[in-house]
mmJSON file of the N, C-alpha and C atoms, coordinates in Angstrom:
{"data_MODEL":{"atom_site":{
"group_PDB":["ATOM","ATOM","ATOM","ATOM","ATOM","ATOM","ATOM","ATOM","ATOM","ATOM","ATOM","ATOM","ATOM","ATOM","ATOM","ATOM","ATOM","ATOM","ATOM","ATOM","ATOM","ATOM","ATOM","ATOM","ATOM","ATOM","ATOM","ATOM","ATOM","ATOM","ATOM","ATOM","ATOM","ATOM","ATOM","ATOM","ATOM","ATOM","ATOM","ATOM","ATOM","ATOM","ATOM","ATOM","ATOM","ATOM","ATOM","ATOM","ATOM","ATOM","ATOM","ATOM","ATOM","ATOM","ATOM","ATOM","ATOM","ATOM","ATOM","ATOM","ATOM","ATOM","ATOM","ATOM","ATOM","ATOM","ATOM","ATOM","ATOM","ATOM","ATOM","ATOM","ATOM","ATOM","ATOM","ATOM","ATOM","ATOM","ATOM","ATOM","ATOM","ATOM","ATOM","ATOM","ATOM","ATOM","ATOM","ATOM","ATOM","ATOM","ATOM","ATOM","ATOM","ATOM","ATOM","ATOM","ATOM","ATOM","ATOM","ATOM","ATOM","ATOM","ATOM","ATOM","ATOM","ATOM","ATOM","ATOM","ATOM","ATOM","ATOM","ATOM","ATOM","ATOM","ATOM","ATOM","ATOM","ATOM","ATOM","ATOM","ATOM","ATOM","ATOM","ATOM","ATOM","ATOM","ATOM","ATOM","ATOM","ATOM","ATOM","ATOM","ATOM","ATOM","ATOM","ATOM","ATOM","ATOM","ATOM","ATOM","ATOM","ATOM","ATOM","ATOM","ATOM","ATOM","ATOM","ATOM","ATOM","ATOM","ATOM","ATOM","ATOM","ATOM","ATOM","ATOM","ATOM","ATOM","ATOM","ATOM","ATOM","ATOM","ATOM","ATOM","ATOM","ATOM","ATOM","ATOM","ATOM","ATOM","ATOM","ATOM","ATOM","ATOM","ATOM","ATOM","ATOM","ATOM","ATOM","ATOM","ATOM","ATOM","ATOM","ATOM","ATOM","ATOM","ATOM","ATOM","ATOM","ATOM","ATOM","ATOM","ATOM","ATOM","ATOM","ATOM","ATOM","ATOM","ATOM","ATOM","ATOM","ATOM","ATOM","ATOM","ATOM","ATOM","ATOM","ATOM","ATOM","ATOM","ATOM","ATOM","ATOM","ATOM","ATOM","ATOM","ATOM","ATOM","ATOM","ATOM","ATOM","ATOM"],
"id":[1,2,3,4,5,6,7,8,9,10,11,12,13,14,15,16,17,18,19,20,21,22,23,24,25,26,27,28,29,30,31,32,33,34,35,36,37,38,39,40,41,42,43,44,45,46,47,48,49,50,51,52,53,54,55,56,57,58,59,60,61,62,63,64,65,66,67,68,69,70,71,72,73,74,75,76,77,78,79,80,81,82,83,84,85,86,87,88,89,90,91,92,93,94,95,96,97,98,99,100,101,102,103,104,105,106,107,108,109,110,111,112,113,114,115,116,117,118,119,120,121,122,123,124,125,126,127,128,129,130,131,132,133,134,135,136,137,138,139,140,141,142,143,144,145,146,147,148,149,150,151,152,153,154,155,156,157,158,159,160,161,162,163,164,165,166,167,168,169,170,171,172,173,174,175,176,177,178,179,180,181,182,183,184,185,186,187,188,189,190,191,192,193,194,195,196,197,198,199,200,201,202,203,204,205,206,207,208,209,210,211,212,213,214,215,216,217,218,219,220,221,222],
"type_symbol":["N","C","C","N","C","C","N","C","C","N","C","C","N","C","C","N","C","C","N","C","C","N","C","C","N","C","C","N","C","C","N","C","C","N","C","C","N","C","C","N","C","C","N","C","C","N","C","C","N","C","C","N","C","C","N","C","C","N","C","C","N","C","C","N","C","C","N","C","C","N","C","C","N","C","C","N","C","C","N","C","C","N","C","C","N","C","C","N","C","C","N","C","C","N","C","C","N","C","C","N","C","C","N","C","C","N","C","C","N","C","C","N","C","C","N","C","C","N","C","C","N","C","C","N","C","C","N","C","C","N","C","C","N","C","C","N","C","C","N","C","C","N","C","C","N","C","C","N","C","C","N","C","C","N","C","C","N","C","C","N","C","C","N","C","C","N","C","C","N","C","C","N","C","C","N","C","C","N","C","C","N","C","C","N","C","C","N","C","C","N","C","C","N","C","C","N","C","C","N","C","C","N","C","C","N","C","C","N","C","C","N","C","C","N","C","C","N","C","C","N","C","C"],
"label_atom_id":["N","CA","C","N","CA","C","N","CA","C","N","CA","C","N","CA","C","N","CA","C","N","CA","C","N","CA","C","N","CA","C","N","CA","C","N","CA","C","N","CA","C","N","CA","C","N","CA","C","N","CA","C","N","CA","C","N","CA","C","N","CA","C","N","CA","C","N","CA","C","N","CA","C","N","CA","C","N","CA","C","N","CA","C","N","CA","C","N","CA","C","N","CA","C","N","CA","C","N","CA","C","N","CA","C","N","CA","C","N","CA","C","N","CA","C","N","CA","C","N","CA","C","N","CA","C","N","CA","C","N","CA","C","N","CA","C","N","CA","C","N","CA","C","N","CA","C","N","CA","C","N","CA","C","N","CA","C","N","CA","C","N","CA","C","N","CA","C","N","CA","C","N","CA","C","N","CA","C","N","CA","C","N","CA","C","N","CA","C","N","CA","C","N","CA","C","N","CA","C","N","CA","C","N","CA","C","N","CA","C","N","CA","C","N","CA","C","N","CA","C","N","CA","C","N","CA","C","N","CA","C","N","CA","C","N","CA","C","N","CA","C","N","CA","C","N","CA","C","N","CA","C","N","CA","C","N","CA","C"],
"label_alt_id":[null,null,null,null,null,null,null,null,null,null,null,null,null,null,null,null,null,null,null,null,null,null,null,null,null,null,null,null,null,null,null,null,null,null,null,null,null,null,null,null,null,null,null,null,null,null,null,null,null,null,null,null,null,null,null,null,null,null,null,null,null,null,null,null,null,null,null,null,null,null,null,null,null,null,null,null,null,null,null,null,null,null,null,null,null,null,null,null,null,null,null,null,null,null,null,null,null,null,null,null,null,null,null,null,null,null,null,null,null,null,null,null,null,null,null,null,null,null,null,null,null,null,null,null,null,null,null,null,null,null,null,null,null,null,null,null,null,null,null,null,null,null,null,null,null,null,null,null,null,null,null,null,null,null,null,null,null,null,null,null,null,null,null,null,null,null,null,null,null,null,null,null,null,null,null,null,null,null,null,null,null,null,null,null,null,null,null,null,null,null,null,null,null,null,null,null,null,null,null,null,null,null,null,null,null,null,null,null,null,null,null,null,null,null,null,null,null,null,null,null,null,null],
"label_comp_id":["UNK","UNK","UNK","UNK","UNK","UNK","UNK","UNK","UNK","UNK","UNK","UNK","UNK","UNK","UNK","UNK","UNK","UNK","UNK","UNK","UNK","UNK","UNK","UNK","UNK","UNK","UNK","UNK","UNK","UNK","UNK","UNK","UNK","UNK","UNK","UNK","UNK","UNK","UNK","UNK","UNK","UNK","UNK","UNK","UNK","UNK","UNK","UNK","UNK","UNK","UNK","UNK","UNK","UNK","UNK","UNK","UNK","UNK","UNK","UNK","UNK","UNK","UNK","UNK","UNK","UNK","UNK","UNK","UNK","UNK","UNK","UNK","UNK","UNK","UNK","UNK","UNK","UNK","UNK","UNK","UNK","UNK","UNK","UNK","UNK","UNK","UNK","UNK","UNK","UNK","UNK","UNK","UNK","UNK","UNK","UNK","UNK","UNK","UNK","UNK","UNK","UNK","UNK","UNK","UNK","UNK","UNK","UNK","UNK","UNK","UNK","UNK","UNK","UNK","UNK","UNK","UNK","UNK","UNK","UNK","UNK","UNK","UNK","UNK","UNK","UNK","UNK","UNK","UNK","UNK","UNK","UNK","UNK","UNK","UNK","UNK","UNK","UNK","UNK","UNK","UNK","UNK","UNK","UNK","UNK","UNK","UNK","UNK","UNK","UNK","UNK","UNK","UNK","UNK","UNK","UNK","UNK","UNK","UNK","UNK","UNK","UNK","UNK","UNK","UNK","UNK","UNK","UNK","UNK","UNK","UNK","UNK","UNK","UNK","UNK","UNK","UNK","UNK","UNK","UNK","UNK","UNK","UNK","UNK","UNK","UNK","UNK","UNK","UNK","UNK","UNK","UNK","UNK","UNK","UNK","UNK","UNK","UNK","UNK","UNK","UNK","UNK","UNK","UNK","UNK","UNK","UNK","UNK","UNK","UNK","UNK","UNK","UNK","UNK","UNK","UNK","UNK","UNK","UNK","UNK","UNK","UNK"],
"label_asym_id":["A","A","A","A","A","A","A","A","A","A","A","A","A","A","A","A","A","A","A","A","A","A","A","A","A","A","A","A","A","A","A","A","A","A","A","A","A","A","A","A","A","A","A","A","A","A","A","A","A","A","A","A","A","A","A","A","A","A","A","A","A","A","A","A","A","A","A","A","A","A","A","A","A","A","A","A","A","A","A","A","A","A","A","A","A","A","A","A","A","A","A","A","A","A","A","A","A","A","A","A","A","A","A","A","A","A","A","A","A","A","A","A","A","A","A","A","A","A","A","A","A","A","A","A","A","A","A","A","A","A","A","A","A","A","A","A","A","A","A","A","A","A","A","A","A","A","A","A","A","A","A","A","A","A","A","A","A","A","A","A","A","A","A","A","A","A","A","A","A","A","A","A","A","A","A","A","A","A","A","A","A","A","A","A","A","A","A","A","A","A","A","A","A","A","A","A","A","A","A","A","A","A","A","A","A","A","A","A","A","A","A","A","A","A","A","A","A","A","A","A","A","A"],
"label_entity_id":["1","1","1","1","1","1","1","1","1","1","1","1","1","1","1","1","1","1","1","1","1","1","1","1","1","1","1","1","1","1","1","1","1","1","1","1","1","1","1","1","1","1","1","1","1","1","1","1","1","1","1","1","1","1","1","1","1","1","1","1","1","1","1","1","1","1","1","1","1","1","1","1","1","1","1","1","1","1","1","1","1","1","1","1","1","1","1","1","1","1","1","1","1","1","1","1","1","1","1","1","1","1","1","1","1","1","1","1","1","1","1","1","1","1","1","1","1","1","1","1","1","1","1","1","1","1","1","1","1","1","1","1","1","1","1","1","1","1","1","1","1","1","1","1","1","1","1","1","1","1","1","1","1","1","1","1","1","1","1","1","1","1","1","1","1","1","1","1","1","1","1","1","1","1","1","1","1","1","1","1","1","1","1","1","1","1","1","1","1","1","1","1","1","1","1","1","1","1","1","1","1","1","1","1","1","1","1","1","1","1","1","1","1","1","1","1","1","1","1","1","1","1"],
"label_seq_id":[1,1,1,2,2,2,3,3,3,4,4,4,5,5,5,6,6,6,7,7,7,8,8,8,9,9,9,10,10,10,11,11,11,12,12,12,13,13,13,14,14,14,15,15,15,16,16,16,17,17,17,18,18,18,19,19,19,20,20,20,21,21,21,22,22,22,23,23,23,24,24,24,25,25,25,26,26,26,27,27,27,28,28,28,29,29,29,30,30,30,31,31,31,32,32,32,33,33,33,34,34,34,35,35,35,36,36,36,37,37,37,38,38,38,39,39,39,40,40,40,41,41,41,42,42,42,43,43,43,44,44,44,45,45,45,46,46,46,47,47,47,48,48,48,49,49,49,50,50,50,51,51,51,52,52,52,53,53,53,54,54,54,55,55,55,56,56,56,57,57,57,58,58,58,59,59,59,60,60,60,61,61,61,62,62,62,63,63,63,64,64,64,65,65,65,66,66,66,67,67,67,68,68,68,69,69,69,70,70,70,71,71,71,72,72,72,73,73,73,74,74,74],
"pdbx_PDB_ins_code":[null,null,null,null,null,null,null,null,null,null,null,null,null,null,null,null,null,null,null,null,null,null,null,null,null,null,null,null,null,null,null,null,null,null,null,null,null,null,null,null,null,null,null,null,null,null,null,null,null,null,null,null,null,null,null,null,null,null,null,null,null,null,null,null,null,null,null,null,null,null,null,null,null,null,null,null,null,null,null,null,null,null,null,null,null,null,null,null,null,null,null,null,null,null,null,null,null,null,null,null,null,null,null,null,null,null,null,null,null,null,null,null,null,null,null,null,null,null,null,null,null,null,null,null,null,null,null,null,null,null,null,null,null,null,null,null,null,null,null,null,null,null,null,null,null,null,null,null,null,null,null,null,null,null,null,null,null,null,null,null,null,null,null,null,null,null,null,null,null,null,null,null,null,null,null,null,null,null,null,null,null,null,null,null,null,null,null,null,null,null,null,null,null,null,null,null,null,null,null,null,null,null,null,null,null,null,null,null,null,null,null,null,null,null,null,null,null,null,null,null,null,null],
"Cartn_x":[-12.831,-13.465,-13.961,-13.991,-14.703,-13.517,-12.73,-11.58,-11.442,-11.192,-10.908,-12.055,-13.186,-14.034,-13.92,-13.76,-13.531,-12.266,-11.412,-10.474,-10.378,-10.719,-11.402,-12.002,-13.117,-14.035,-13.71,-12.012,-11.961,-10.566,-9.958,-9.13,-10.126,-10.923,-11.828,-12.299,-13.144,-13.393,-12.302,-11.308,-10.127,-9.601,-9.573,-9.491,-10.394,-11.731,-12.644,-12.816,-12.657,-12.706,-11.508,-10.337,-8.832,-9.07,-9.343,-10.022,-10.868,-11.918,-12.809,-12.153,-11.514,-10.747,-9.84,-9.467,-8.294,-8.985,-9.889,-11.01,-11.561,-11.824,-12.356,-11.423,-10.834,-9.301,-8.56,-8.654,-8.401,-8.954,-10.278,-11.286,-11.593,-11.564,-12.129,-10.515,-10.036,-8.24,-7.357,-7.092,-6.433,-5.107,-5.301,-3.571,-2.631,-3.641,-2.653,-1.174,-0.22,0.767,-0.137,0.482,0.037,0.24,1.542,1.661,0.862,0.264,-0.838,-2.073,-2.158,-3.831,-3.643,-2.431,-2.633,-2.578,-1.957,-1.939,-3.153,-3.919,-5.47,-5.86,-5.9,-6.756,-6.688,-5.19,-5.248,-5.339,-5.201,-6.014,-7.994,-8.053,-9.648,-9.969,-9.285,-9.019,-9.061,-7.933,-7.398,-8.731,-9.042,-9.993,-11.456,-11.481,-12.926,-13.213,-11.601,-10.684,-11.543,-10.612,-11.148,-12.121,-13.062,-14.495,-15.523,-14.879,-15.862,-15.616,-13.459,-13.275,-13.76,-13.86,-14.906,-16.029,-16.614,-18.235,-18.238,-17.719,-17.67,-17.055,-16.165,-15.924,-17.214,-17.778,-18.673,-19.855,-20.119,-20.934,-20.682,-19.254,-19.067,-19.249,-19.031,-19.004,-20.204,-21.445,-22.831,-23.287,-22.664,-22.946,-22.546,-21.733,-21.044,-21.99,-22.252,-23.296,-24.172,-25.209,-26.163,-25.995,-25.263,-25.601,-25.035,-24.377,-24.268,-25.38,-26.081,-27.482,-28.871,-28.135,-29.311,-30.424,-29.993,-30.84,-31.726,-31.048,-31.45,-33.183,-33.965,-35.931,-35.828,-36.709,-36.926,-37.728],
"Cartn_y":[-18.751,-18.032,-16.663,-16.653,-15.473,-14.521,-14.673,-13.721,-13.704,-14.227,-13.734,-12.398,-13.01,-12.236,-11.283,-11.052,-9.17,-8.796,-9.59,-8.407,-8.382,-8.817,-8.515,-7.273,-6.871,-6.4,-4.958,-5.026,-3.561,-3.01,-4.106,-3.627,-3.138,-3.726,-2.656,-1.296,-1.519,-0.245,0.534,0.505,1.548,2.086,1.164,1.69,2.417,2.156,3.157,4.478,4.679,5.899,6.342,5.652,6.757,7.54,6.934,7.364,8.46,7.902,9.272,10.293,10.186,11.249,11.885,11.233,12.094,12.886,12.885,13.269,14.429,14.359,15.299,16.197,15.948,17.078,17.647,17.032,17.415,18.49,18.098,19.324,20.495,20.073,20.937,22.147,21.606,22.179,21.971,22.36,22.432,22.863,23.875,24.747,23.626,23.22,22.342,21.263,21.176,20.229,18.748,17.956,16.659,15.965,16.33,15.688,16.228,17.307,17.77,16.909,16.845,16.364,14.544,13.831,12.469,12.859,13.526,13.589,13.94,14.863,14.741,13.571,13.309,11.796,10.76,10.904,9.866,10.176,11.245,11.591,10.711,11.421,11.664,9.828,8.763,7.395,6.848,7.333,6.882,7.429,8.156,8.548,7.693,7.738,6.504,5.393,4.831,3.395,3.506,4.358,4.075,4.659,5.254,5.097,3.981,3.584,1.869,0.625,0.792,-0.306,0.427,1.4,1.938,1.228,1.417,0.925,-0.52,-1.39,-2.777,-3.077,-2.597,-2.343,-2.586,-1.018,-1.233,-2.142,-2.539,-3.748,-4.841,-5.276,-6.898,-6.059,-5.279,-5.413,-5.158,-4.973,-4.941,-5.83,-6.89,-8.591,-9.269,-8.394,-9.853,-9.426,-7.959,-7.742,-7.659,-7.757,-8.438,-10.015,-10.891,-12.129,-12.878,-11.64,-11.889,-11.71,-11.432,-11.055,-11.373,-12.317,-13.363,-13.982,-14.471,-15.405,-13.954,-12.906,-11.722,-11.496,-11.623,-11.217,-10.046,-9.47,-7.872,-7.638],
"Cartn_z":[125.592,124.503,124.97,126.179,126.62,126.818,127.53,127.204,126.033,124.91,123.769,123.4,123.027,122.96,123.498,124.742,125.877,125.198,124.826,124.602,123.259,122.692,120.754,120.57,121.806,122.371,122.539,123.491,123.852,123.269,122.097,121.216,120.286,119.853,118.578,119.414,120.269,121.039,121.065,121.934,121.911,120.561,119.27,117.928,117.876,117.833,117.351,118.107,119.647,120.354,119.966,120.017,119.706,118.347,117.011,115.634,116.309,116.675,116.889,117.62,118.793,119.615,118.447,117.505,116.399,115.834,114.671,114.282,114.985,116.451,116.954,117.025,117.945,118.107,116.917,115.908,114.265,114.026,113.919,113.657,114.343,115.765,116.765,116.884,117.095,117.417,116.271,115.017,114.439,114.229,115.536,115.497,116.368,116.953,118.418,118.019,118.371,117.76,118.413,117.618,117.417,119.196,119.382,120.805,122.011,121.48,122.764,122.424,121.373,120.761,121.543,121.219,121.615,123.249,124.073,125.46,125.96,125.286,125.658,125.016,124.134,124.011,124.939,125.429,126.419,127.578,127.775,129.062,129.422,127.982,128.312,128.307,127.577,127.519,128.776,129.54,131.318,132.181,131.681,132.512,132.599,131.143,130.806,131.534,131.648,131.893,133.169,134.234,135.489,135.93,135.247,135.53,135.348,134.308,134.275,135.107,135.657,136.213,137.906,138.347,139.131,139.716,138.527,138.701,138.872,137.375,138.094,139.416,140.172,141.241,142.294,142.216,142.761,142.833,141.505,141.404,142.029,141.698,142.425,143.55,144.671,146.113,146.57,145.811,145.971,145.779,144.931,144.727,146.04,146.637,147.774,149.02,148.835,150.22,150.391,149.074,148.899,149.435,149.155,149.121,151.107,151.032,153.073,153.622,153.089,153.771,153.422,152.167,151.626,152.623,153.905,154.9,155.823,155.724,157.039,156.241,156.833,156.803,157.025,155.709,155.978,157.177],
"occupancy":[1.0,1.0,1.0,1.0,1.0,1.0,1.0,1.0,1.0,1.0,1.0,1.0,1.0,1.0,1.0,1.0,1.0,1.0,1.0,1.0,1.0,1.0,1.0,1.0,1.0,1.0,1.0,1.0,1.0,1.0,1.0,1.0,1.0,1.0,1.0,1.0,1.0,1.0,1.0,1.0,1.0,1.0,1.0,1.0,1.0,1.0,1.0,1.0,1.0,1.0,1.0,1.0,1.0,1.0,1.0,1.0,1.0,1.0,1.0,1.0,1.0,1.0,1.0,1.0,1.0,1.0,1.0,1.0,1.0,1.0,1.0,1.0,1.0,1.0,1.0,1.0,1.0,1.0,1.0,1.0,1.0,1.0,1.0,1.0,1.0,1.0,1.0,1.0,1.0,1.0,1.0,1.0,1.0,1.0,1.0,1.0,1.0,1.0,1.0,1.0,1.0,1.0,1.0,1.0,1.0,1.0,1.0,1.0,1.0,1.0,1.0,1.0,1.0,1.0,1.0,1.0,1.0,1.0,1.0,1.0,1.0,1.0,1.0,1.0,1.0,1.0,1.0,1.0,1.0,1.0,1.0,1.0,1.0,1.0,1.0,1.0,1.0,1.0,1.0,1.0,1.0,1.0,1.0,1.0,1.0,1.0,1.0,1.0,1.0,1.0,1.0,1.0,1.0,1.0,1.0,1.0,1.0,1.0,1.0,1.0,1.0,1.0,1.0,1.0,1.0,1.0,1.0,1.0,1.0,1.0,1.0,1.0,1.0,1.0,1.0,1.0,1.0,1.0,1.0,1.0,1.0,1.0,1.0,1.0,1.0,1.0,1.0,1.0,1.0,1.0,1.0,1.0,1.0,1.0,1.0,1.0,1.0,1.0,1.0,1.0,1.0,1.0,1.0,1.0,1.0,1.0,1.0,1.0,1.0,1.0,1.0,1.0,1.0,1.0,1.0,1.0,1.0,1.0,1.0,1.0,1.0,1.0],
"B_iso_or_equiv":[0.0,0.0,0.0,0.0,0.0,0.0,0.0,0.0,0.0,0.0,0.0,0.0,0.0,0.0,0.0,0.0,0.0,0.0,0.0,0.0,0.0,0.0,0.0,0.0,0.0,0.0,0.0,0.0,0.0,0.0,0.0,0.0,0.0,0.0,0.0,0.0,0.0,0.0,0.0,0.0,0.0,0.0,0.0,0.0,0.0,0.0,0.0,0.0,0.0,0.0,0.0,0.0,0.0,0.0,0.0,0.0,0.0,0.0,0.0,0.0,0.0,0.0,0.0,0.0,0.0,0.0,0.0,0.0,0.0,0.0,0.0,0.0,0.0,0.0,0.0,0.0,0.0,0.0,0.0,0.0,0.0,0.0,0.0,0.0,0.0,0.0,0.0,0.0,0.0,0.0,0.0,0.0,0.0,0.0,0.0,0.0,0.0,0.0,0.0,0.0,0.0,0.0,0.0,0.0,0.0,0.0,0.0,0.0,0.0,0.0,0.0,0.0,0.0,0.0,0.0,0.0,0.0,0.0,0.0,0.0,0.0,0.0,0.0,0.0,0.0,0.0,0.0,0.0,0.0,0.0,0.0,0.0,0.0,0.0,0.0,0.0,0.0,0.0,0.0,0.0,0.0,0.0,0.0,0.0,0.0,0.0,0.0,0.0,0.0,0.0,0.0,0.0,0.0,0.0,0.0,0.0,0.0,0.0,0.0,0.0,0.0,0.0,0.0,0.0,0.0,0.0,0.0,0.0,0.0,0.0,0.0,0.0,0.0,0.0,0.0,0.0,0.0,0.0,0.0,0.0,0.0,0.0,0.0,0.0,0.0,0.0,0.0,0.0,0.0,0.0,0.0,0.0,0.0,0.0,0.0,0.0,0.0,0.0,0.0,0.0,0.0,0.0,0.0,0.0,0.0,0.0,0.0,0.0,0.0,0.0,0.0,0.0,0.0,0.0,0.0,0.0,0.0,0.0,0.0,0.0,0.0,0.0],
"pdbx_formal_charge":[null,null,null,null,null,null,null,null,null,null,null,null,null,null,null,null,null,null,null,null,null,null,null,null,null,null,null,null,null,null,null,null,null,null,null,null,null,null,null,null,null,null,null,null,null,null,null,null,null,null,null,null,null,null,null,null,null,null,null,null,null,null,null,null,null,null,null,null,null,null,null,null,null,null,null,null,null,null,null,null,null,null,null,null,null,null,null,null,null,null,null,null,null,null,null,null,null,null,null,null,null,null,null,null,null,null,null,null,null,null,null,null,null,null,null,null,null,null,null,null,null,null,null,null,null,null,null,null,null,null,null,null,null,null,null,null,null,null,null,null,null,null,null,null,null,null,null,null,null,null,null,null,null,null,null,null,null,null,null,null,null,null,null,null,null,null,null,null,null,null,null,null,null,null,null,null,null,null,null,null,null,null,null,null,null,null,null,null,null,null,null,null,null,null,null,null,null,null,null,null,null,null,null,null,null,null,null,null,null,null,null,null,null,null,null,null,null,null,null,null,null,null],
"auth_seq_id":[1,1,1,2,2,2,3,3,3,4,4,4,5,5,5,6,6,6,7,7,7,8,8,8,9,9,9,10,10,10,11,11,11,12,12,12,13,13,13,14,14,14,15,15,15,16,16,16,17,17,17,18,18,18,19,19,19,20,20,20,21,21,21,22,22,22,23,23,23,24,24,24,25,25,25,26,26,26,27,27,27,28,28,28,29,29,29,30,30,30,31,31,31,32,32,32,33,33,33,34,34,34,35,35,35,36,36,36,37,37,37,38,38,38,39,39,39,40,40,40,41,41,41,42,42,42,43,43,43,44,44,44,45,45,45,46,46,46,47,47,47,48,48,48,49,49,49,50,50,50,51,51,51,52,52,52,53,53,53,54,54,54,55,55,55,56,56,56,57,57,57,58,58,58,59,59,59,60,60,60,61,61,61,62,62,62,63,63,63,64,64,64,65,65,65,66,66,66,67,67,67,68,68,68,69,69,69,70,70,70,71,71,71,72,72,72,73,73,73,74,74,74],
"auth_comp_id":["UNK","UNK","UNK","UNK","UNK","UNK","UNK","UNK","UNK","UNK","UNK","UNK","UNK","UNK","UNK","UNK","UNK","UNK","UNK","UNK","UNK","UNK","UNK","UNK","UNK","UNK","UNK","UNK","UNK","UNK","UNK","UNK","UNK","UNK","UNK","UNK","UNK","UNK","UNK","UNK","UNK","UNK","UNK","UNK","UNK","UNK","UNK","UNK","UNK","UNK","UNK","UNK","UNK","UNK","UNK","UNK","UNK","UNK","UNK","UNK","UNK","UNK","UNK","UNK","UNK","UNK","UNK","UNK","UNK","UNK","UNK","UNK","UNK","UNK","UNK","UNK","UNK","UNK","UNK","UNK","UNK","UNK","UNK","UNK","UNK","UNK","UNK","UNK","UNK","UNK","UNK","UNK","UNK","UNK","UNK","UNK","UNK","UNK","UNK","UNK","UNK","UNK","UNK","UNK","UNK","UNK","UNK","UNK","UNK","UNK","UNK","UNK","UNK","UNK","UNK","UNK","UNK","UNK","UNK","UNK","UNK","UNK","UNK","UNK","UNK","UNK","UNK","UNK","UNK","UNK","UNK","UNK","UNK","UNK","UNK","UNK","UNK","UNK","UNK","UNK","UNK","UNK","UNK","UNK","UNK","UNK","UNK","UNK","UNK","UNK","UNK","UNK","UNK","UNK","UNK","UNK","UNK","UNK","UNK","UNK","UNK","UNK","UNK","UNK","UNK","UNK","UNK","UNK","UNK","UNK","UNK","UNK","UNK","UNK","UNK","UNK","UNK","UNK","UNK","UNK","UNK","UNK","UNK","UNK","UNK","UNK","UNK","UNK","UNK","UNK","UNK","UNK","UNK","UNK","UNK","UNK","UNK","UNK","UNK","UNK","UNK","UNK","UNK","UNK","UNK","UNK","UNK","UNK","UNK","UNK","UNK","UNK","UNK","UNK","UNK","UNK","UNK","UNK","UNK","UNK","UNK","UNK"],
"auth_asym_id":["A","A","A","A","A","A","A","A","A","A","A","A","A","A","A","A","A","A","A","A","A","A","A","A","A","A","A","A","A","A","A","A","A","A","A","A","A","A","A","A","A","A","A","A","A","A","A","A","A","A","A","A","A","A","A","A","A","A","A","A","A","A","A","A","A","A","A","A","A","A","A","A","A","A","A","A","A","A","A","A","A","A","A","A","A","A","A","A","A","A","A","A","A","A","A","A","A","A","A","A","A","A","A","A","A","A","A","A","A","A","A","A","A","A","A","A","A","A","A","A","A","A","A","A","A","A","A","A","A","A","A","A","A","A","A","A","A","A","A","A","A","A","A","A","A","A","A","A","A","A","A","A","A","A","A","A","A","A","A","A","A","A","A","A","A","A","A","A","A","A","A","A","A","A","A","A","A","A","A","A","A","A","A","A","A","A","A","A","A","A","A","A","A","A","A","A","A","A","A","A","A","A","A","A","A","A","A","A","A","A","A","A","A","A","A","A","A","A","A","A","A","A"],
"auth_atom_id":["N","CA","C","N","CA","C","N","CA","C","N","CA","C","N","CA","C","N","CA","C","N","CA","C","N","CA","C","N","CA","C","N","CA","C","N","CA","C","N","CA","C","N","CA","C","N","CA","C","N","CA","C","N","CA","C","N","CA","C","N","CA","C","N","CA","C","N","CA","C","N","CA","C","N","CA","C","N","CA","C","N","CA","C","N","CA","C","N","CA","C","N","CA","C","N","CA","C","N","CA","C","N","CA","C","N","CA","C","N","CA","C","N","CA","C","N","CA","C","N","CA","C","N","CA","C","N","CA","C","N","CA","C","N","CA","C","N","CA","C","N","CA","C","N","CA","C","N","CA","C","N","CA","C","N","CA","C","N","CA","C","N","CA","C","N","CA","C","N","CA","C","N","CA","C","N","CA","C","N","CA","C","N","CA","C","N","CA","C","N","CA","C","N","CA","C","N","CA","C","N","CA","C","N","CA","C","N","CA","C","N","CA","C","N","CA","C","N","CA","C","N","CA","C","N","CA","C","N","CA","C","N","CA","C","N","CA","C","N","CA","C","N","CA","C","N","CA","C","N","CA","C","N","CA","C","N","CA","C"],
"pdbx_PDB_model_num":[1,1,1,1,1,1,1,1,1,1,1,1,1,1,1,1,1,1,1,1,1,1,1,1,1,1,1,1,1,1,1,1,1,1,1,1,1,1,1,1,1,1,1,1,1,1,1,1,1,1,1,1,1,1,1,1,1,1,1,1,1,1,1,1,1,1,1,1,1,1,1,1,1,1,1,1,1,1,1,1,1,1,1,1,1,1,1,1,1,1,1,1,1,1,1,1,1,1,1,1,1,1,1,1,1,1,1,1,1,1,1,1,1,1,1,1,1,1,1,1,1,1,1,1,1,1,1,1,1,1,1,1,1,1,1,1,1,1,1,1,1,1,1,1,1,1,1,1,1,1,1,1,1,1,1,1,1,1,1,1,1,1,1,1,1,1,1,1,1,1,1,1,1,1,1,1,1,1,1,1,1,1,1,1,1,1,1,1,1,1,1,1,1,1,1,1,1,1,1,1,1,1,1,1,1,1,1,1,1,1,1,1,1,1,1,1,1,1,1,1,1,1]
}}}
């Protein structure tokens, strides 16, 4: 259930930021052809991507070295 849920999760999310990324680039850039506007969107998308899988990254490996050192007395 929980996978379902996460990826319920970041198919609505990715709908709603791609919408908004259209929207913006619509408005903001109007002259631009369409295939530049989605190549920045997905740029700026890929980029999001691996900034968050980044961080959880970094989190689990602050979970594991924290807990090697569970027994060590300050």
């Amino acid at each position: 259930m929980r996978k379902i849920g996460g990826i319920l999760l970041g198919v609505g999310l990715g709908i709603l930021a791609g919408w908004g990324l259209y929207q913006l680039f619509g408005r903001a850039f109007p002259s631009w052809p369409l295939p530049v506007k989605i190549a920045v969107a997905a740029i700026a998308i890929g980029l999001i991507i691996l900034l968050v899988s980044l961080g959880r990254e970094r989190y689990r490996a602050s979970k594991e070295e924290r807990g090697k050192f569970k027994e060590v007395e300050k």
